[in-house]
N, C-alpha and C positions, 0 to 999 in steps of 0.2 A: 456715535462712535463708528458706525459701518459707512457710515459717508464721507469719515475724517480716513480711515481707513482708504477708501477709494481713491480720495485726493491724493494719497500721500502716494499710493502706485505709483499714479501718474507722476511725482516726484522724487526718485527716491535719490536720497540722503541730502533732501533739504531739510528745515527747520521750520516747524510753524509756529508763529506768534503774531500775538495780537496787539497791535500797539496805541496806545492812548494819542491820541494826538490831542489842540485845545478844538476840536472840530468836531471831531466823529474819532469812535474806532476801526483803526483800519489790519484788515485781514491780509496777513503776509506771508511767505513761502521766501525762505530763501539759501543760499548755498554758493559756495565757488570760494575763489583769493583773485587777489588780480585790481584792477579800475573797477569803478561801482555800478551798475547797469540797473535802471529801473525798468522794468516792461509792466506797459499800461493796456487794459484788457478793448476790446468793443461792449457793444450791441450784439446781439441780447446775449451775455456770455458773462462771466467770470475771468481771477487769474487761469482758471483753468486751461482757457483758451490757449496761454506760451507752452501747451507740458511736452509740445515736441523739439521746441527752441532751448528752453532753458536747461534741461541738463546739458545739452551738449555744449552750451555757450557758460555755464561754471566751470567748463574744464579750465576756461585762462582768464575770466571775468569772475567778480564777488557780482551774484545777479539776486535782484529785490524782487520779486512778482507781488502783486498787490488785488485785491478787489474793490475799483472805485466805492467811496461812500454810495449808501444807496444800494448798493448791488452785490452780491455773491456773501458774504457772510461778514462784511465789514457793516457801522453803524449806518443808522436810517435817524439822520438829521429833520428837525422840523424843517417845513419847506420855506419859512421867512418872510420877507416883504418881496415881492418884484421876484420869487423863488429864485431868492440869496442862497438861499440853506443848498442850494446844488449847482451855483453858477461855477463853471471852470476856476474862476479865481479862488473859491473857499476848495473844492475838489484838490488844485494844486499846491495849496499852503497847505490840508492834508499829508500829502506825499514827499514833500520840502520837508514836512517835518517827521516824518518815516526814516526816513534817508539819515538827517540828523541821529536820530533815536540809532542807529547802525554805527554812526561813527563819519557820516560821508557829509561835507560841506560841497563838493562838487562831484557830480557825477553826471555821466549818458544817460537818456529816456529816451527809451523806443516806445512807440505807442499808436496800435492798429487804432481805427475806427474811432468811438467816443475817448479813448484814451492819447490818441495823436491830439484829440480836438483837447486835452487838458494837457499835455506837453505844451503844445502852443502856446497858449497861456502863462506856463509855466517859464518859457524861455522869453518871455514878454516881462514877466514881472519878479523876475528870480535872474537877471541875464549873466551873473557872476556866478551862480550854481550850476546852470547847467552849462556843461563842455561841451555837447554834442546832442544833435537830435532826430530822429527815425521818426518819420511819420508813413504810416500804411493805409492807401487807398479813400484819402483825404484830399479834398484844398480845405484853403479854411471857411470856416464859420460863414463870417463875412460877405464873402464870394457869394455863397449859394445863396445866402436870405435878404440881404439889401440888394442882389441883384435875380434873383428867380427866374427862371425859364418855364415855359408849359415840359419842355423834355427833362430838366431837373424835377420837377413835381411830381409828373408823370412816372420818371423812375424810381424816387425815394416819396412815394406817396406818402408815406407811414412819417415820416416828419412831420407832417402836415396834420395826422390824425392825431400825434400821442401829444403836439403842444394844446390840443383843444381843453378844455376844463374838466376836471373830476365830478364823475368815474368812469362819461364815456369811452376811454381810452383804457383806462386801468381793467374795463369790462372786457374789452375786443382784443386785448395784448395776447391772453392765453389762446385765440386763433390761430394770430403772427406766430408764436412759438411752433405749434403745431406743424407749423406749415416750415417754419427750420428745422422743426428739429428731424425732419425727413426727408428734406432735399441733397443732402451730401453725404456721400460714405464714406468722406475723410473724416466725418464726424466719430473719432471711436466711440464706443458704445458706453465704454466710463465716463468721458468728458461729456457724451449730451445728458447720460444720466445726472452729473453733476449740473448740466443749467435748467435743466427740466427742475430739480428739487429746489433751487435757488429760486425760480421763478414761480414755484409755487407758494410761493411767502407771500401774499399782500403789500406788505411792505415794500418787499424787492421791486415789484410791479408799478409801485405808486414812483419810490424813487427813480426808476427810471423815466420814467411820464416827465418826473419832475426836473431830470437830466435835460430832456428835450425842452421842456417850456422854458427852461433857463436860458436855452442855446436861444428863442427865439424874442428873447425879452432882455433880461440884466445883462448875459454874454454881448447881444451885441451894442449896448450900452458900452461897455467897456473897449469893445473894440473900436467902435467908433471913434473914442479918447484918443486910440492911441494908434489913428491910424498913420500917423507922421514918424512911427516908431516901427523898424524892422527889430525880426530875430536875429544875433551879430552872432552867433555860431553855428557852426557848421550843419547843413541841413539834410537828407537824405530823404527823399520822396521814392517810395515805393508803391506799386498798383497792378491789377490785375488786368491785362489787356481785354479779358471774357468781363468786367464790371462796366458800370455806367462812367464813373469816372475817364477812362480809357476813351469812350465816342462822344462823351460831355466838354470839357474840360481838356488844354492841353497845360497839363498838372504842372510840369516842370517850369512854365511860363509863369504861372498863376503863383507858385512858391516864390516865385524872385520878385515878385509883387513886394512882396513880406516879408523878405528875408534875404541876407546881403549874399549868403553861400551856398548856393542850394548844386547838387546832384542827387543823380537816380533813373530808374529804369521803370518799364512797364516787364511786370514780369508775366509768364503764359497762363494767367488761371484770372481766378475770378476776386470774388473782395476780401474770403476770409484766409487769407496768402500764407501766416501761421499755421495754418492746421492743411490746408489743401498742399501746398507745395513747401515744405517745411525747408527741406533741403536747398532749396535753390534761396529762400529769404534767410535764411541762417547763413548762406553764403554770403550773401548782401551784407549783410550785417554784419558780421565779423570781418568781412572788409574794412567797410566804416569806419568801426569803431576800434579797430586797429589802427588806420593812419594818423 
């Protein structure tokens, strides 16, 4: 109760519910009128992550916040063959069907970090649902692991450790957290409470493990499919000039790879853009998703 409590601060006068999907249950927050707006959370975080975005952005937007399967208080799926149970495609038929559960056959998905990397997907195999699409401090999938660098490995090490097998990974995770959950004092002190508690579940921990083994096995099986196939709506790439992506990756290039419409900026901060520079990505965003 005191943890549902805490969440709900950080929201107030949304709605929490828990919605059945045929997949997983998925933990929701949501509030506004207006076009339908999903926002999809990162690494290692929760919906908690949007709580400085989404109120302001219900003021003219109906806005859905969710906790990937797997993660934050939504269901923890067996992990399947080729760990199906958490590849972006079951992830995004998830929230396809969240969305439906609301009332919305088409709507915008914004989505930071592992949740940009399940928009994609989504706007890949759903291309009639979603209208528009926000990705933060991403390329895709694809890019980084059929083609690898020493300096991508090198800065996203942690890729590379959480696909290895169970538990060494599931073991060494509550380090990694450690080590966020005290690097940023844009971090409020409720929201890291809230991913500290979330990651303390075994479960949470496994599924995410199993987020990334997905991303480097079944995901990009699927991409690979459909690499003759762009995103045909509208795209928006946003990233932190102080992040790896920024001196990695020249983002906006790499998006028109994949997708037929892509804009976007690098903005002054680093990867977690939501919580660090809220105001300046809320501006972004409500651009967007206005025109």
């Amino acid at each position: 109760m005191l943890a549902n409590l805490g969440r709900m601060s950080l929201f107030p006068g949304f709605k929490t519910e828990r919605v059945a999907t045929s997949g997983a249950a998925i933990h929701t927050v949501s509030a506004g009128n207006g076009p339908p707006v999903l926002l999809l959370h990162g690494f290692p975080q929760s919906h908690v992550e949007w709580h400085k975005i989404a109120p302001p952005l219900a003021e003219e937007f109906t806005v859905v916040v969710t906790d990937l399967r797997g993660y934050g208080d939504s269901g923890k799926p067996p992990d399947g063959e080729n760990h199906s149970g958490h590849s972006k495609r079951a992830t995004a038929r998830d929230q396809v069907e969240v969305m439906r559960h609301f009332g919305f056959d088409q709507f915008a998905v914004v989505g930071h970090d592992r949740g940009g990397r399940v928009g994609h997907r989504m706007a890949l195999d759903h291309p009639t649902l979603v209208t528009k699409l926000a990705v933060i401090d991403i390329v895709p999938t694809h890019k980084l692991l059929r083609y690898t660098t020493k300096e991508f490995a090198t800065a996203y090490y942690h890729w590379f450790l959480l696909i290895q097998p169970a538990p060494l990974p599931e073991n060494i995770i509550p380090k990694i957290l450690d080590l966020f959950a005290h690097r940023g004092s844009f971090i409020e002190p409720e929201a890291r409470a809230e991913y500290m508690r979330c990651f303390s579940d075994p479960a949470t921990v496994h599924g995410a493990c199993e987020d990334y083994r997905a991303s480097a096995s079944i995901d990009l099986d699927h991409d690979d499919a459909d690499l003759d196939r762009k995103v045909v709506c509208p795209l928006l790439a946003l990233w932190g000039e102080h992040a790896p992506m920024h001196r990695l990756y020249d983002v906006l290039a790499t998006w028109r790879e994949r997708a037929s419409n892509v804009s976007g900026k690098a903005l002054p901060g680093g990867h977690f853009l939501p919580e660090e520079l809220p105001a300046e990505t809320l501006a972004e965003l409500r651009a967007f998703l206005r025109g």
